[in-house]
N, C-alpha and C positions, 0 to 999 in steps of 0.2 A: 935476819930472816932471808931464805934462799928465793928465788925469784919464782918459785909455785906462787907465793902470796901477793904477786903483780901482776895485776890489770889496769889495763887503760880502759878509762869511763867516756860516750861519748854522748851528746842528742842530737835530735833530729833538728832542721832550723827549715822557718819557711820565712820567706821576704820576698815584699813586691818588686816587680822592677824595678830597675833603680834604683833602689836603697842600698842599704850596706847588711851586710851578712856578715856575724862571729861564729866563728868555728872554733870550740874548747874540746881539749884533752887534757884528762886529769887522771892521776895515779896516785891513789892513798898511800902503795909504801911501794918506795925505788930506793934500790942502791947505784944510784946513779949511772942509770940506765937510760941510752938515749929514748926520744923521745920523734914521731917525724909526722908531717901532714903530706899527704897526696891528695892530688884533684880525680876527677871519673878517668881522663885520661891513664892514670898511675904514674902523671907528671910529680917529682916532689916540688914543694911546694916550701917548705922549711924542715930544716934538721938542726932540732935544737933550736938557738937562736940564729943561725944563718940561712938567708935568704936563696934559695936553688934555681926558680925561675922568674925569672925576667919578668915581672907584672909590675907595672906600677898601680894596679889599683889593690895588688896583697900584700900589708903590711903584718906584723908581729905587734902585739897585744901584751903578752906576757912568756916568755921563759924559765923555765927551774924544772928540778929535778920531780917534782909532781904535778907542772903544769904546761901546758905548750896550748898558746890561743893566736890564733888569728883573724885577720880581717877582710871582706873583698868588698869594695865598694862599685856603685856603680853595678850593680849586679844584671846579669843580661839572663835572658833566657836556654843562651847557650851555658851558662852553667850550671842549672838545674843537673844532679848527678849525686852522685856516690861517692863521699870523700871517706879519705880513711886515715886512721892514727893509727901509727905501730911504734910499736914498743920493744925495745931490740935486745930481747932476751934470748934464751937460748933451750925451746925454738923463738923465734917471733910471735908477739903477739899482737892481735889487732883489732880494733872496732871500729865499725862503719855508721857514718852519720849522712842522712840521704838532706839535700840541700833543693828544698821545693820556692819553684818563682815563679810567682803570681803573675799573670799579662792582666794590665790593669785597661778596661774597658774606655775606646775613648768615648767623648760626649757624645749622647744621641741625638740625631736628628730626627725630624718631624717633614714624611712627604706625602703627597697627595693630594694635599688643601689647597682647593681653588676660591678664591675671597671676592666676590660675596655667594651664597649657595643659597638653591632656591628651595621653599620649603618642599619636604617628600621628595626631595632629589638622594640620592643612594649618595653617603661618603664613606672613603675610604683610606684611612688614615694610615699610614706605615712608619713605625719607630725603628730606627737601626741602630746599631753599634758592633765595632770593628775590637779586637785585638783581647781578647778578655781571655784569662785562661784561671779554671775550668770556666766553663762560657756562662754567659750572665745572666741574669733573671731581669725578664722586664714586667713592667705593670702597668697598667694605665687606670688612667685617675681623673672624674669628670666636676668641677668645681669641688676637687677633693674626697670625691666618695665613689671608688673603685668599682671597676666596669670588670665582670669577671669573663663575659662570653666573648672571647679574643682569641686568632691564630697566633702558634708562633711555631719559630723556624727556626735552627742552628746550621751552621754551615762552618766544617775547618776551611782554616785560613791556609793559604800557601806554604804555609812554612811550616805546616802541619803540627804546630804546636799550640798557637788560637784558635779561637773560632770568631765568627760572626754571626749575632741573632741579629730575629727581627722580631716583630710584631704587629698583627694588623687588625685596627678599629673596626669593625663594618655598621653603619648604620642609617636609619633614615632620620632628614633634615628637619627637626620639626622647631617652630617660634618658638617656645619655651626653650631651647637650644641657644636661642639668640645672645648673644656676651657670655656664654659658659666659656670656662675655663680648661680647654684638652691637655693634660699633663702625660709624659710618658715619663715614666721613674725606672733607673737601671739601679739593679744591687748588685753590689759584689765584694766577697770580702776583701778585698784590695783595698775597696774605699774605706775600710774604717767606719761602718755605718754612716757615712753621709754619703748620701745616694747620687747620682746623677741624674740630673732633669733638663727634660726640653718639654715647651709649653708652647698652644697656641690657642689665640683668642677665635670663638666659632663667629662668624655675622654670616644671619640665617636671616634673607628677604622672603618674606610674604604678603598676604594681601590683608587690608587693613578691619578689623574686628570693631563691633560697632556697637552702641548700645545707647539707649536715651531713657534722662532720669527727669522725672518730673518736679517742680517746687510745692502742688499741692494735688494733693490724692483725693480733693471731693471740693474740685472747681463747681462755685455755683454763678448764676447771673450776675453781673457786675462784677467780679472780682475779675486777679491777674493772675496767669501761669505764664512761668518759665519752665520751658523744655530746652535740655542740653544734651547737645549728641556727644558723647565720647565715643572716638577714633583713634585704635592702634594700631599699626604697622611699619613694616619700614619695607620703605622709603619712607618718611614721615607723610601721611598720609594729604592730599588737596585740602584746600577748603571746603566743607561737608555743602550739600545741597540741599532745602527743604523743599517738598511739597507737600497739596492736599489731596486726599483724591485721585490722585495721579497724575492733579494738574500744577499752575504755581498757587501759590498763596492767593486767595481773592480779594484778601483785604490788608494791602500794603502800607496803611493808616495805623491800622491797628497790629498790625502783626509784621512785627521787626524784626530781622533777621542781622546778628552782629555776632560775627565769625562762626563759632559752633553754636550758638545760642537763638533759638527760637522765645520770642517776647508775644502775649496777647494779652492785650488791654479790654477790659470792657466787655467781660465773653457776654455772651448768648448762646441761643438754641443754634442759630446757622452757621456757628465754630463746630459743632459737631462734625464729627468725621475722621478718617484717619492719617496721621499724619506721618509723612516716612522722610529718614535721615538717612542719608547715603553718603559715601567716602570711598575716596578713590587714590591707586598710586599708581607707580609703572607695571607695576606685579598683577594690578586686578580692582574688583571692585568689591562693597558688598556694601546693607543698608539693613533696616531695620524700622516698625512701624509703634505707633504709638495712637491708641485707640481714644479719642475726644470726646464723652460726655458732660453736657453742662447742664447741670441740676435746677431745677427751681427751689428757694431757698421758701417758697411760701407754701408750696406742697408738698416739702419738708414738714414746715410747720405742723398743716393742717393731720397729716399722719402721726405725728406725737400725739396729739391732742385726743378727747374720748371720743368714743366712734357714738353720738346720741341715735343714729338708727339703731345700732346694734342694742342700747340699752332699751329704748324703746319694747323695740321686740320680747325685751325679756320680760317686762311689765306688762306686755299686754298676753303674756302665755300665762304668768302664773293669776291674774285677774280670772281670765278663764280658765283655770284649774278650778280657783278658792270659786267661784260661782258652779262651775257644775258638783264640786262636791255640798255645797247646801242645795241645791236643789235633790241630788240624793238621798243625802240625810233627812229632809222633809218628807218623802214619800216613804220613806222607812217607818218614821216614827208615824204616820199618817197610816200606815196598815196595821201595825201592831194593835192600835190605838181601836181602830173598827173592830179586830176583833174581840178585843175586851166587851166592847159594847154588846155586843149580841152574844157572846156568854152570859152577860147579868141579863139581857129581855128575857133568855130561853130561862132559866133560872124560876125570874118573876111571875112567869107565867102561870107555874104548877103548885107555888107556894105562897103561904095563908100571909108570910110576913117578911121582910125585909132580911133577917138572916137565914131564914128555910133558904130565901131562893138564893143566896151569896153560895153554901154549903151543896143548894142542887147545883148552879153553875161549874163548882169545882168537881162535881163527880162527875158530869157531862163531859169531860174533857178528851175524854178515848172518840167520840165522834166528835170533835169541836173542828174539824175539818170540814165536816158536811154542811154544819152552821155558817162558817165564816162570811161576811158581809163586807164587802172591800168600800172604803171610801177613798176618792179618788179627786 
């Protein structure tokens, strides 16, 4: 077959710095037709299997009539370029295989952080890294769950073939920050998915949070309550201080005081009053109060128990209901009753006998108005 039906096949190849780069040329049908590699230069490189320039880090891979591979190890940035196979037919022919190198990002550093910060103080954290090419993505990551509101910056490198980013935290200092973890994470595909990180630990001083928990929620006479103050901050806060009132303790007998812990034995009414925990560091102070009621356990009692005025009361209303209503009802029946009576006189009167006059009483009734006789 005449050399229309010959080409040289090539690919493209990328590899990070440093590493080693194959360059293959292959040709499905040769009549033994050379075969050659040149660099961007259009230095050769190999013809056939013999070596043309001077490199030691370009070796030969493979030789023959349908193949020619090579090798460049140690690969730099300057040789990022255009290589090409020809195939020494009659005209020439040739393909071009473009050889791309990664500038692999060095590790990032972590500036800005001044140790220890105070809370509500403004930080500003800056992640860098040098030498990356195409230039590199950074993130930032805060006990591992990514801070998206971040500056960033690219800048070429001198050599005008990296670059250098950055990246900058901004934020306010606050205690819940305290021992977080600041992660900056660079990607790039140079690494291989495994990323670069630089980390640093936040120590965020404030002033110390205060709170007081009681051991019984319905102190009565004679019994004990413990009150405990808890205190957080850092610097790790003094030892707390009690008062009453705004004065000390009045009763040093009964009321102990053993480090954060408030003891009273024995209450009474004159423990009443408010009682305040305060804790202090270099940073500040603060306190908090605790309100003292001490109950009578026998007017307790007496309040469970039935209220006998109140039932009282309720026995002597319905007494006098049930009485005025007979009294009522008597004078009712006490009038219906008279008038009976003086319908049967009027009756009797006119009539010879005892039914005449029942028979006139009943027809009398249209004036029994005029008749009626009240007894009273």
């Amino acid at each position: 077959m005449g050399s229309q039906g010959q080409f040289p096949l090539t690919q493209n190849v990328t590899v990070v710095e440093g590493g080693t780069a194959n360059l293959t040329c292959r040709v499905d049908q040769n009549d033994n037709t050379s075969l050659q590699w040149s660099n961007p230069a259009q230095q050769t490189l190999y013809f056939d299997d013999k070596k043309a320039l001077r490199d030691n880090r370009i070796e030969l891979v493979r030789a023959s009539w349908h193949e020619l591979s090579i090798s460049v190890s140690d690969v730099s940035l300057s040789d990022e370029g255009q290589y090409t196979c020809s195939l020494f037919t009659m005209p020439v022919k040739t393909s071009k295989a473009f050889l791309t190198v990664l500038g692999v990002p060095e590790k990032p550093q972590i500036t800005g952080f001044t140790s220890p910060v105070m809370e509500g103080e403004r930080m500003q954290l800056t992640c860098k890294t040098s030498g990356s090419k195409p230039a590199a993505d950074i993130r930032w990551f805060k006990n591992d769950k990514e801070v998206k509101d971040v500056k960033y910056l690219k800048e070429e490198d001198a050599n005008r073939k990296t670059f250098t980013v950055s990246s900058t935290l901004d934020f306010l200092a606050d205690r819940n920050d305290d021992g977080a973890v600041v992660s900056c994470r660079v990607d790039h595909e140079s690494l291989n998915s495994t990323p670069q990180i630089a980390m640093q630990v936040l120590e965020i001083h404030y002033t110390p949070l205060v709170k007081i928990i009681s051991s019984n929620s319905w102190p009565e006479e004679g019994q004990s309550i413990i009150l405990t103050c808890e205190s957080k901050g850092k610097p790790v806060p003094e030892p707390v201080l009690w008062t009453k009132d705004g004065g000390e303790l009045p009763d040093p007998e009964r009321m102990v005081v053993n480090g954060r812990v408030l003891s009273i034995s024995f209450l009474n009414k004159t423990d009443n009053g408010t009682y305040r925990c305060e804790a202090k560091n270099p940073i500040g102070r603060n306190s908090t109060e605790y309100v003292l009621i001490v109950h009578d356990p026998n007017a307790l009692a007496g309040q469970t128990g039935p209220d006998h005025a109140l039932i009282g009361g309720i026995v002597a209303v319905v007494v006098f209901v049930t009485l005025c209503s007979i009294i009522l009802l008597g004078r009712y029946l006490a009038r219906h009753k008279g008038t009976y009576l003086t319908n049967e006189a009027k009756g009797a009167e006119d009539a010879p006998d005892a039914d005449t006059a029942i028979i006139n009483a009943e027809g009398s009734q249209v004036n029994a108005e005029e008749k009626k006789e009240y007894f009273i």
